[in-house]
N, C-alpha and C positions, 0 to 999 in steps of 0.2 A: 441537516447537513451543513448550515452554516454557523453554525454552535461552535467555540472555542471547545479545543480537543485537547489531552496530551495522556500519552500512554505513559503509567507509571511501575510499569513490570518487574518484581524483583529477579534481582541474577541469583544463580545457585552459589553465588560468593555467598551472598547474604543481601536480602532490601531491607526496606524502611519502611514504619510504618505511614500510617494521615497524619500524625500528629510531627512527626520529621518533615514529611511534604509540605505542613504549612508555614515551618521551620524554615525550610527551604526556599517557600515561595515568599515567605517575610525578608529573606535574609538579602537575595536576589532584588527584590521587586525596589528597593531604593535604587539598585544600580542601573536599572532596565526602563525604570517607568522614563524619564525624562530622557532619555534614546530615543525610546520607542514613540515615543509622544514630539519630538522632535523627526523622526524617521517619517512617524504620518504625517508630520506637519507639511513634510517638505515633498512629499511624495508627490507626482504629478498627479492630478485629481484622479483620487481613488475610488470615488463613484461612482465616474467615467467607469473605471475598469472593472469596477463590479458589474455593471449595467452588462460590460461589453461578455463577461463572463455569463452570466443569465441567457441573453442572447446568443452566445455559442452555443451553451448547453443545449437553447431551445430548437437549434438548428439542427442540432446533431437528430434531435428525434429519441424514439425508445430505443434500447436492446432489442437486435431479433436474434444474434447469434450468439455464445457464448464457449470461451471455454478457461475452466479454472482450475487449480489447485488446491487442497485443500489436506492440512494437518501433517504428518511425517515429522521427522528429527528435523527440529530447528528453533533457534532463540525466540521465545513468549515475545518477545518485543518485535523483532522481524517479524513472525508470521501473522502479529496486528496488522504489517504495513503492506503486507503479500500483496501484491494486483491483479486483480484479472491476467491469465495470460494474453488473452485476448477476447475480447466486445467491437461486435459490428453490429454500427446501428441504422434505420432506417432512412435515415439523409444519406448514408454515403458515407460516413467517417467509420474509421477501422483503427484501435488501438489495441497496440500489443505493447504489456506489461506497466502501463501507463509510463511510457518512456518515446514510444515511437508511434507516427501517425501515415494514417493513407489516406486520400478519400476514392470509391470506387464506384462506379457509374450505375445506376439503377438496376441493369438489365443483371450487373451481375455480383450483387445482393441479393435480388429476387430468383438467380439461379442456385446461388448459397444454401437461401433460404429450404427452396424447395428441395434440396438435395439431402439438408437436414433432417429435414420431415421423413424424407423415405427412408433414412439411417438410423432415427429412431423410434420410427412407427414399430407399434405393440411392445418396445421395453417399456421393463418397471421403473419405479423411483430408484430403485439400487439394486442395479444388476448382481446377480451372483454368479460366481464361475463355476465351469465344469465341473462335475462329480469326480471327485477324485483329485481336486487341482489342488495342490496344496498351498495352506496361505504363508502371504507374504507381509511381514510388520517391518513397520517405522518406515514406507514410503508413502506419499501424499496418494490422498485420493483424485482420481479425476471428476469433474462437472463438465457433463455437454448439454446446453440447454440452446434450443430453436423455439423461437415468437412467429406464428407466420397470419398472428393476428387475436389468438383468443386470450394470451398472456402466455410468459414463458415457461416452458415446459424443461426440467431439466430430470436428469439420470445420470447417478452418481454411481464410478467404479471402480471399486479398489484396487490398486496397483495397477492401474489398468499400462502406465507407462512401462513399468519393468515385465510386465507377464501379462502383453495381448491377447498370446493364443489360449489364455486360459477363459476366456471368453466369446463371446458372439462375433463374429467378423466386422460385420457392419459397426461396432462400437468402435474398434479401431479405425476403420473408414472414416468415420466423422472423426473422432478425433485427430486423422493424419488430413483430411481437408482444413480444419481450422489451423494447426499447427502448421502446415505449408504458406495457411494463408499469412501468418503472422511472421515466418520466415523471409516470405515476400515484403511486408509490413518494415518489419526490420533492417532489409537488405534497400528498399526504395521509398523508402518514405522519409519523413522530416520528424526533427526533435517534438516529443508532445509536448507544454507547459500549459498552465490552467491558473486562476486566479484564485483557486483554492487548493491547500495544502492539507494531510496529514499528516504529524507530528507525534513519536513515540519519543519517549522519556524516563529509560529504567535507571531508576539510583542505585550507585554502587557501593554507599557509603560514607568513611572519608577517610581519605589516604593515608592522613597520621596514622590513624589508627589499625589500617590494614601494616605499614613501616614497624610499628611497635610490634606487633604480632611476629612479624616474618623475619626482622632484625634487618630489614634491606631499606637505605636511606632513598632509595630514587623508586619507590611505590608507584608515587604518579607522576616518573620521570617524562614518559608518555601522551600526559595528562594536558589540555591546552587551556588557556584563562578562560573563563566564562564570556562568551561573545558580549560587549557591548550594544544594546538596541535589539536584542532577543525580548520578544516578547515574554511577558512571566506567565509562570505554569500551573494551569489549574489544576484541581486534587482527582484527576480520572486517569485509566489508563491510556487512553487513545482517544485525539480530538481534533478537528479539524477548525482551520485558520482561514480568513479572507480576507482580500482587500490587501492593505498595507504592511499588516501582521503574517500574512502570508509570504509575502511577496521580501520582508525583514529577513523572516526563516531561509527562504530557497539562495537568500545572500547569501549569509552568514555562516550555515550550516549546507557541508557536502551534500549535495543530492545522488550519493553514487551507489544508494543503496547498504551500506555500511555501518556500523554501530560509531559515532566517533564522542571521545570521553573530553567533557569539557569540568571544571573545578570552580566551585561556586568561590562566594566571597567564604562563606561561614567553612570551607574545605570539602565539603562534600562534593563528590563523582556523579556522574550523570552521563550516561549514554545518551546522544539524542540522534535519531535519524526521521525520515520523513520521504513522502513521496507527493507527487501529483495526484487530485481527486478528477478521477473520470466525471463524464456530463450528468449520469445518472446516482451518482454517488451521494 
C-alpha cells in the first residue's frame, strides 16, 4: 500500500500506449525531479509524518462495518479512485467517502456492529432479487460487509440503490443504517486527510494533434501547464504515494474529486485526479 501508484486509463478519445508513458515519464521527469527533490528537501520531516501516519492507521484498528459501491457508468479512471462510501472501524473512527470523519464511542460501534450481524445473518455472497423482478443495468452494485470478529463478511447487491423492494428487506435495513450513518459523518464531522495518497492518470494524447484533426486552434484551450514539483509517473494504472510525494500531489492537484487535464512539456494531456488512502488501504 505504500508502493508509488499512478493510474494510466485510456479515455474513449483515444490512450497511449507503455511505450508513450515512458515518453512521457522521460519527457516530464527533467522538469519534476528537482521540484520534487527540492519540495522533499524542504518538507518539514517527512518521517515524522509518515511514522504519525503508521500510527493513526494503527489506531483506527480493522474494518468492522462496511459499505461500498461497486462498478455502473462511469470514467475507468474515476472508478480506480471510488472510496468506500463508508468504513467504521474498531477504535472508533467512521469514514465516509474518504473525505469526511467521526469518531463514535465504543458502546455504539458494538451496537452497529451487532445490528449488522442480525441484517445479514443467512444471506448469500450475492443476493438475488425476487422472482420476477426485472433487471436493472449500468447502476453500481452495492457491498454490506460487518467484522464482529471472525473476518469480514460481505453480500453484494445489484441495484440494490434504485430497486430495494426487489429484494430482502433487511438488505435495505443495513444499507439505510450505514448510509444514515455516513450522512451523520458528513453532516458532523471534520475534513479526513491521510499521508497517503492515490493518484489516477489517464492520457489524453496531445493536443496538436487532437487541433489538426478537428480544425479547432484552442483544443487544449482548457488545458493547464504541467504542475511544477508533481512527482513523475510510473507505468501502472493506479498508485499510491507517501510522505512528501504525497503530500506535493494533494498541493498541486484539486482533491475535489474531478478529472483535471494538465499539458506535459513534450504536449501531451493527462487527466490527473486523486484521493485520500483509508487506514486499511
Amino acid at each position: 500500500m505504500l508502493a508509488l501508484v499512478v493510474g494510466l486509463a485510456s479515455a474513449a478519445c483515444g490512450g497511449v500506449g507503455a511505450g508513450q508513458a515512458r515518453e512521457t515519464a522521460s519527457d516530464t521527469a527533467s522538469d519534476t525531479a528537482s521540484d520534487t527533490a527540492s519540495d522533499t528537501a524542504s518538507d518539514p520531516a517527512p518521517e515524522t509524518a509518515s511514522r504519525a501516519a503508521s500510527q493513526a492507521a494503527g489506531a483506527a484498528g480493522r474494518p468492522v462495518a462496511e459499505w461500498l459501491r461497486l462498478g455502473g457508468l462511469r470514467a475507468p479512471a474515476l472508478s480506480a479512485l471510488r472510496p468506500p462510501s463508508l468504513v467504521v472501524y474498531d477504535g472508533g473512527l467512521v469514514v465516509a467517502d474518504a473525505a469526511r470523519q467521526l469518531r463514535l464511542p465504543p458502546a455504539q460501534v458494538a451496537a452497529l456492529v451487532e445490528e449488522l450481524e442480525r441484517d445479514l445473518a443467512g444471506q448469500p455472497a450475492t443476493a438475488s432479487p425476487r422472482p420476477g423482478s426485472p433487471t436493472v443495468y449500468d447502476v453500481p452494485a452495492t457491498v454490506l460487509g460487518v467484522d464482529s470478529g471472525g473476518g469480514m463478511r460481505e453480500v453484494h447487491v445489484p441495484y440494490l440503490d434504485v430497486a430495494p423492494d426487489h429484494y430482502d428487506p433487511a438488505l435495505a435495513k443495513a444499507r439505510d443504517r450505514l448510509s444514515g450513518l455516513a450522512d451523520r459523518v458528513t453532516a458532523q464531522g471534520t475534513a479526513y486527510t491521510a499521508d497517503r495518497v492515490r493518484l489516477s492518470a489517464e492520457r489524453l494524447g496531445r493536443a496538436d494533434a487532437d487541433a489538426e484533426r478537428s480544425g479547432r486552434a484552442d483544443a487544449d484551450a482548457e488545458v493547464e501547464p504541467w504542475p511544477r514539483g508533481l512527482p513523475s509517473l510510473p507505468e501502472k494504472e493506479t498508485a499510491d504515494y507517501k510522505g512528501a510525494e504525497a503530500r506535493a500531489i494533494a498541493r498541486l492537484v484539486p482533491g475535489d474529486g474531478r478529472r483535471h487535464v494538465y499539458r506535459t512539456a513534450s504536449g501531451e494531456r493527462i487527466a490527473l485526479s486523486w484521493r485520500y488512502l483509508l487506514p486499511h488501504e
